[in-house]
C-alpha positions in Angstrom: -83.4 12.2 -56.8 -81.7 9.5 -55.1 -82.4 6.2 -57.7 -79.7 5.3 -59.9 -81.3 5.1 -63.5 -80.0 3.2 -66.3 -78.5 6.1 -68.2 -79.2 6.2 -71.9 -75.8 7.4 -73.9 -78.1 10.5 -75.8 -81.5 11.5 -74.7 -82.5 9.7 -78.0 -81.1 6.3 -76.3 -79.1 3.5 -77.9 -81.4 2.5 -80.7 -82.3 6.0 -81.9 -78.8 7.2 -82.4 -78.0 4.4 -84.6 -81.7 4.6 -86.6 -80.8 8.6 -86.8 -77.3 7.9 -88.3 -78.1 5.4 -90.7 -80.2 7.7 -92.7 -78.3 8.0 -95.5 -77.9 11.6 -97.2 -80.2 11.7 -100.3 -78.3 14.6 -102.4 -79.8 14.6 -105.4 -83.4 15.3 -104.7 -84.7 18.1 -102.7 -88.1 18.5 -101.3 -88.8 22.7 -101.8 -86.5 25.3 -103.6 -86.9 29.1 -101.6 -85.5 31.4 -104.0 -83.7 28.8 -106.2 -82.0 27.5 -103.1 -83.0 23.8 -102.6 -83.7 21.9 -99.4 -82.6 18.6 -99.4 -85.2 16.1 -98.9 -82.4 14.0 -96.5 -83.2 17.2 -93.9 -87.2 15.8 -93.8 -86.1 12.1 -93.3 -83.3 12.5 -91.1 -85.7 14.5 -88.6 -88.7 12.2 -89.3 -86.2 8.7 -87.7 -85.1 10.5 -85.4 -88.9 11.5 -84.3 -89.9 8.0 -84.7 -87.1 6.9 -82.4 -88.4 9.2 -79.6 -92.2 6.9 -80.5 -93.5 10.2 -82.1 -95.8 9.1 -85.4 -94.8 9.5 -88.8 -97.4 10.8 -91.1 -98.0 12.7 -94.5 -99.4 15.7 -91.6 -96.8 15.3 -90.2 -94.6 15.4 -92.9 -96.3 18.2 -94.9 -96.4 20.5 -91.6 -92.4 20.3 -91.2 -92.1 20.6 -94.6 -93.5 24.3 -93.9 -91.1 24.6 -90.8 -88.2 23.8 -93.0 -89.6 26.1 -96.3 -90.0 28.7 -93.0 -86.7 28.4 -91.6 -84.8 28.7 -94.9 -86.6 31.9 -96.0 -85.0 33.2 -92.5 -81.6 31.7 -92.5 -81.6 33.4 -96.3 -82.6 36.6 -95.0 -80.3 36.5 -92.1 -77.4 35.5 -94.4 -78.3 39.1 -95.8 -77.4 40.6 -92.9 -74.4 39.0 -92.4 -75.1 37.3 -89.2 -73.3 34.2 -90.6 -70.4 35.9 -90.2 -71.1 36.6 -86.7 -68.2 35.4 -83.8 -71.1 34.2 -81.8 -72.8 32.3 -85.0 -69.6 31.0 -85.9 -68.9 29.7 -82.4 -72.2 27.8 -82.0 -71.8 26.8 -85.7 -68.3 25.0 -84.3 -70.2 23.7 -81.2 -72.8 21.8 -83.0 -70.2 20.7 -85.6 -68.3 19.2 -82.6 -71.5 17.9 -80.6 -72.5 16.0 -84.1 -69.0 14.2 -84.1 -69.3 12.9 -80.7 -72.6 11.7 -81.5 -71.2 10.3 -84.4 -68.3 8.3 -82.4 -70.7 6.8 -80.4 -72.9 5.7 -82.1 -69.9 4.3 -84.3 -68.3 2.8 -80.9 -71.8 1.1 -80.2 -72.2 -0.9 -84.0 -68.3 -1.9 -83.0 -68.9 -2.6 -79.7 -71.8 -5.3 -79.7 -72.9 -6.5 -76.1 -72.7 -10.6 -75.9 -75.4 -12.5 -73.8 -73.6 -14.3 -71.5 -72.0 -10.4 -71.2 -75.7 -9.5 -70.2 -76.4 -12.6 -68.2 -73.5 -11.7 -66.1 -74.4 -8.2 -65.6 -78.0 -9.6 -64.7 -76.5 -11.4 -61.7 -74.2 -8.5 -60.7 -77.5 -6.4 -60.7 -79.6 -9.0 -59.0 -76.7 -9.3 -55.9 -76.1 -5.4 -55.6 -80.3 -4.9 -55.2 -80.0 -7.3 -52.6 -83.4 -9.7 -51.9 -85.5 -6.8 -50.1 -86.7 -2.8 -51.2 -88.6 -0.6 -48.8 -90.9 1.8 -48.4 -90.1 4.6 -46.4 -90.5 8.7 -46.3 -87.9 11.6 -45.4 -87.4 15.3 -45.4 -84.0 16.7 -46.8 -83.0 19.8 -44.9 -79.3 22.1 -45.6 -78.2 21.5 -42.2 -77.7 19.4 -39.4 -79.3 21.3 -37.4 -82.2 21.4 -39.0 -82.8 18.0 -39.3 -82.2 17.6 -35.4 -85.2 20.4 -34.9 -87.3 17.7 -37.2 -86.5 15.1 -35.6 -87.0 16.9 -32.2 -90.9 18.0 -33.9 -91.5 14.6 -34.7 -90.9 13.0 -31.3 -93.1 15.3 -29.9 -96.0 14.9 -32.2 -95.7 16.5 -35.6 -96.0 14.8 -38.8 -93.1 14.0 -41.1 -95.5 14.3 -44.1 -96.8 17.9 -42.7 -92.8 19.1 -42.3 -91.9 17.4 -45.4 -94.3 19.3 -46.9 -93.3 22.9 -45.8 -89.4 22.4 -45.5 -88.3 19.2 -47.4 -85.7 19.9 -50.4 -86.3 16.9 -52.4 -88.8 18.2 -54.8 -89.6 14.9 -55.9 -91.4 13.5 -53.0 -91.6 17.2 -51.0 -95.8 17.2 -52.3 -95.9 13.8 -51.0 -95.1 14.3 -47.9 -91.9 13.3 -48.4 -92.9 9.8 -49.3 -90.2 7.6 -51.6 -91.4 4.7 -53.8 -90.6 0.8 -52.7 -87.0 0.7 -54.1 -83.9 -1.6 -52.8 -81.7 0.0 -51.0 -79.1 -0.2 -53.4 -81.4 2.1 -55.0 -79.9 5.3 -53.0 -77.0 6.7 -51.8 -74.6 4.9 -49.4 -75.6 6.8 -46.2 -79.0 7.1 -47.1 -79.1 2.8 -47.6 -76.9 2.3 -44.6 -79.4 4.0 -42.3 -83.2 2.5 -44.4 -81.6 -0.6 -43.7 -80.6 -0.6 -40.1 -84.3 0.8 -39.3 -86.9 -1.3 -37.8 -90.5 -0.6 -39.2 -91.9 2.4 -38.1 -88.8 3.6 -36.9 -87.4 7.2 -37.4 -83.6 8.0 -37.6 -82.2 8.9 -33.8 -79.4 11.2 -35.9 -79.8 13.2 -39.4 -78.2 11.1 -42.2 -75.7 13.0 -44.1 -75.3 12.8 -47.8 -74.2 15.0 -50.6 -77.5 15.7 -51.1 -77.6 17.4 -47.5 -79.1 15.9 -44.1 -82.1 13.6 -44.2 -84.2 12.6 -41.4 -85.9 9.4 -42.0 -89.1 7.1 -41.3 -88.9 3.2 -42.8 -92.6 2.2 -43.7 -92.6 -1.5 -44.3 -90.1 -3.9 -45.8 -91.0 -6.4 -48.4 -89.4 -8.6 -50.4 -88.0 -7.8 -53.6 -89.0 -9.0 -56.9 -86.1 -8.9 -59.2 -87.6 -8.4 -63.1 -86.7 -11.4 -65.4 -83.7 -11.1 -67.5 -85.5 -11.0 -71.0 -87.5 -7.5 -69.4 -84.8 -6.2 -68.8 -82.3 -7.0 -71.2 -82.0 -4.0 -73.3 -81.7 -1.6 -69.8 -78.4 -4.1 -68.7 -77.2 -3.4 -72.9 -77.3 0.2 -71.9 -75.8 0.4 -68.4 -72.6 -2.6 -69.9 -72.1 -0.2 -73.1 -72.1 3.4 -70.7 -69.9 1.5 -68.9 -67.6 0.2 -71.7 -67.6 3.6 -73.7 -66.8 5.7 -70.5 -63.4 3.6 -69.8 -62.7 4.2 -73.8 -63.3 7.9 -73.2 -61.1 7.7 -70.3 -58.4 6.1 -72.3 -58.8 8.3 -75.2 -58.4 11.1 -72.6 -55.2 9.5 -70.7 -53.3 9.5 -74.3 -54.4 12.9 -75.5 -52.1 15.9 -74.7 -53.4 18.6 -73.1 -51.6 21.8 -72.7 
C-alpha cells in the first residue's frame, strides 16, 4: 500500500506491448469459416503473443482450445448481429471505447520503439535510485486508523499493555499487512510516504510513535523493529525495472505536452 513500484506502462509491460503490436495482420488466411464468415487466423496469433508475453505457454492445446472460443464467439456475435444489438447506442459506445483504448496502446508502444532508453541514461537513473533509497530499510509494524483519535486510543492501549499485532488485527485499515499484525516488509524508507518515512526514521528500535502520523492514507501509529543496512540490487538486475520507471517518466511529460497544446473547450 505504501511502496512505490516500478509502474509498467500496460499491465502487459514494456516488452509485451511491442511483441503484441508487431504481429503482423495475416489477411489472407483464416483459421475457421462459421456460416461462410471467416475468422482470421491473425485473431489466434495476435492473442497467442500477447499470452506469451504475460509467460503463459503456447501450445497446439492451447491453440486448438481458443480456436473453439473464437469458432464460439463468432456463432454469438453472428446471432447477436441478428438481433440488431450492433446497432445498439451502448454497443456502439464501447465499440468507440475500445477503438480509442487500442490507439493509445498503439502510441505507446509507437513512443517506446522511438524513444530508446541509453545506458549511461540507466546508469544515471541507477545512482539517482541508489541516493533516494538511502544506505538503510527497516522493519517495522503499524495500524492505520480514519482518525486521529483513534490512533491516540491505540497508542494509549499500547502503553498500557496491548499488542499492536492484536489491534492491528481487529482495527488496522491497511489490508495488506492488517492479517499480519500489521507487520511491513524490510523496505527503505524512501519506500513510503513522506510522513510515514519522516517518523520510521526518527524512531529508535523498539520505539512506538508518541503522536499518530498523518498521511493521505489516514493516521498510522507506528512500532520500528530493527534497522539494517540496505543492500542496493546490482545495476544489471535491475536494469529493465530503471528502463521502465525512465520511459513512464519520459512518456508522461510527452502526454503532458501533448495535453498543454490540445484545445479543450
Amino acid at each position: 500500500m505504501y511502496f512505490i513500484k516500478f509502474s509498467q506502462l500496460t499491465a502487459l509491460g514494456i516488452s509485451g506491448l511491442i511483441a503484441v503490436t508487431a504481429v503482423q495482420a495475416q489477411t489472407g488466411s483464416s483459421m475457421a469459416k462459421v456460416n461462410g464468415v471467416a475468422i482470421p487466423q491473425s485473431r489466434i496469433e495476435f492473442i497467442m503473443k500477447a499470452r506469451a508475453a504475460q509467460d503463459q505457454p503456447d501450445s497446439p492445446e492451447a491453440r486448438k482450445a481458443l480456436r473453439e472460443d473464437l469458432i464460439t464467439e463468432e456463432v454469438i456475435a453472428q446471432e447477436a448481429k441478428k438481433k440488431g444489438l450492433d446497432k445498439d447506442l451502448d454497443f456502439v459506445t464501447q465499440l468507440e471505447m475500445a477503438r480509442q483504448t487500442a490507439l493509445v496502446r498503439a502510441y505507446q508502444v509507437d513512443y517506446i520503439k522511438n524513444h530508446p532508453v541509453s545506458d549511461e541514461e540507466l546508469r544515471k537513473e541507477y545512482e539517482t535510485v541508489k541516493t533516494q533509497m538511502g544506505d538503510k530499510e527497516y522493519k517495522a509494524h503499524h495500524v492505520l486508523v480514519a482518525s486521529e483519535a483513534e490512533a491516540k486510543d491505540i497508542i494509549a492501549r499500547i502503553k498500557k499493555g496491548t499488542k499492536l499485532e492484536k489491534i492491528a488485527e481487529e482495527k488496522s485499515l491497511d489490508t495488506g499487512s492488517k492479517n499480519k499484525g500489521g507487520e511491513l516488509d524490510w523496505s527503505p524508507a524512501a519506500s513510503y510516504v513522506q510522513p510515514f518515512a519522516e517518523a520510521l526514521t526518527k524512531l529508535t528500535k523498539g520505539q512506538l510513535t508518541e503522536q499518530p502520523v498523518k498521511t493521505p492514507f489516514g493516521w498510522h501509529v507506528i512500532r520500528l523493529d530493527d534497522v539494517r543496512p540496505l543492500k542496493v540490487p546490482p545495476f544489471e538486475e535491475i536494469k529493465q525495472n530503471l528502463a521502465q520507471r525512465v520511459l513512464q517518466r519520459q512518456f508522461a511529460a510527452s502526454v503532458g505536452e501533448l495535453r498543454s497544446k490540445a484545445k479543450v473547450e
